[in-house]
C-alpha positions as CSV (number, residue, x, y, z in Angstrom):
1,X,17.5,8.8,2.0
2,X,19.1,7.9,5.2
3,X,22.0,10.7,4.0
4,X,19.3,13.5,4.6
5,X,18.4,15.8,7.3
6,X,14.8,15.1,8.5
7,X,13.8,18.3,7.5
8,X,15.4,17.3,3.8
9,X,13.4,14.1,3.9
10,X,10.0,16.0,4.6
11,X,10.5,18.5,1.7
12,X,11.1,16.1,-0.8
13,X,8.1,13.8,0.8
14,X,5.8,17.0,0.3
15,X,7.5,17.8,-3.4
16,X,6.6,14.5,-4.3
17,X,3.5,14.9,-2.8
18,X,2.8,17.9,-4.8
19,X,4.3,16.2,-8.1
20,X,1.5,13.7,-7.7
21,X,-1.4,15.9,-7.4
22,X,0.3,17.7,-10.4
23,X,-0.1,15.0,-12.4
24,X,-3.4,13.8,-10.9
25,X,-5.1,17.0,-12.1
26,X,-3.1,17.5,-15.4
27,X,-2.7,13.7,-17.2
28,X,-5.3,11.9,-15.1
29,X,-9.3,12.7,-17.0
30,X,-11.2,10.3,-15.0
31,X,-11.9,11.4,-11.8
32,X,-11.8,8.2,-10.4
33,X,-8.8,7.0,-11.6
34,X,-7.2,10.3,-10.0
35,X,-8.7,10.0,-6.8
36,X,-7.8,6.3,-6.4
37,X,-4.0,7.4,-7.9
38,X,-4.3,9.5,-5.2
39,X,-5.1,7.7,-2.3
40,X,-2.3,5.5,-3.2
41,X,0.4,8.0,-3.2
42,X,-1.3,9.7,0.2
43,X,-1.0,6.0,1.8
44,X,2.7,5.9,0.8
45,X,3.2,9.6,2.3
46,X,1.3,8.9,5.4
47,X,3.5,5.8,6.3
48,X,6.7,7.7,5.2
49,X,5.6,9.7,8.1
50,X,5.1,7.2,10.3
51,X,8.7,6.0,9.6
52,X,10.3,9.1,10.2
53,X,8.8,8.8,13.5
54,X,10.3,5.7,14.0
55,X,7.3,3.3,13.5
56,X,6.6,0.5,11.7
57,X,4.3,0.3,9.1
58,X,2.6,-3.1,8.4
59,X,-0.1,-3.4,6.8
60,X,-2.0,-7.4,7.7
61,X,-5.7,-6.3,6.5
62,X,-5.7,-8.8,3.8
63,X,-4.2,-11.4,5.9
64,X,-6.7,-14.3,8.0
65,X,-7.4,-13.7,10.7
66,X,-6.9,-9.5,10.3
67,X,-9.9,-9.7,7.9
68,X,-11.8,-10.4,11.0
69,X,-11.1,-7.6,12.9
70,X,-10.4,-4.8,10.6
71,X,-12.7,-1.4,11.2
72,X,-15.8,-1.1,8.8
73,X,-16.1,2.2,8.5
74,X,-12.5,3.0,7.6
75,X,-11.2,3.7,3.8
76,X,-8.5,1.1,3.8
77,X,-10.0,-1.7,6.0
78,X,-7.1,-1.0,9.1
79,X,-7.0,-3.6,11.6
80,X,-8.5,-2.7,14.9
81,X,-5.3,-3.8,17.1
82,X,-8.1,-3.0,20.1
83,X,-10.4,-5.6,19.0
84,X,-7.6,-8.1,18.8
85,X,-5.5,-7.0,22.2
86,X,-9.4,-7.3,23.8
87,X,-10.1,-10.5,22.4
88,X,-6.5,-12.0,23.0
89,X,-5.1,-10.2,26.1
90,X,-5.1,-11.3,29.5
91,X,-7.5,-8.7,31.3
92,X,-4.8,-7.4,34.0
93,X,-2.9,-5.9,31.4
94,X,-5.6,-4.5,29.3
95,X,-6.4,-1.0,29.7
């Protein structure tokens, strides 16, 4: 909707957002089927929000050699972009 305001664009993002936990409580009976619908839709809105801030949202963690270096204790397996710039970086520029 790149004919919208920002502030447009962040109410329909949070309309949808509240559309989908509409439908997560009302049509979804198993709780885990609503959680991960969930989680799915909250991904989407999170990097919506990262777009509207102008960054880009890729997502490697299923890629070689991301697997590698992707954070264990995360919900979504992110890539650790600090392991990799330690491991690959030369050490002058690493802070």
């Amino acid at each position: 909707m790149s004919d919208k305001s920002a502030e447009e664009r962040a109410a329909y993002r949070e309309i949808a957002l509240k559309q989908a936990e509409y439908i997560a409580e009302k049509y979804l009976d198993n709780e885990q089927e609503a959680t991960s619908f969930m989680n799915e839709i909250n991904k989407y809105y999170e990097n919506d929000v990262l777009r509207e801030k102008r960054y880009v949202v890729i997502d490697n963690s299923d890629l070689k050699p991301f697997k590698n270096y992707s954070i264990p204790l995360s919900n979504d397996n992110d890539v650790s972009f600090y392991t990799l710039a330690k491991k690959y970086m030369d050490e002058d520029y690493f802070e």
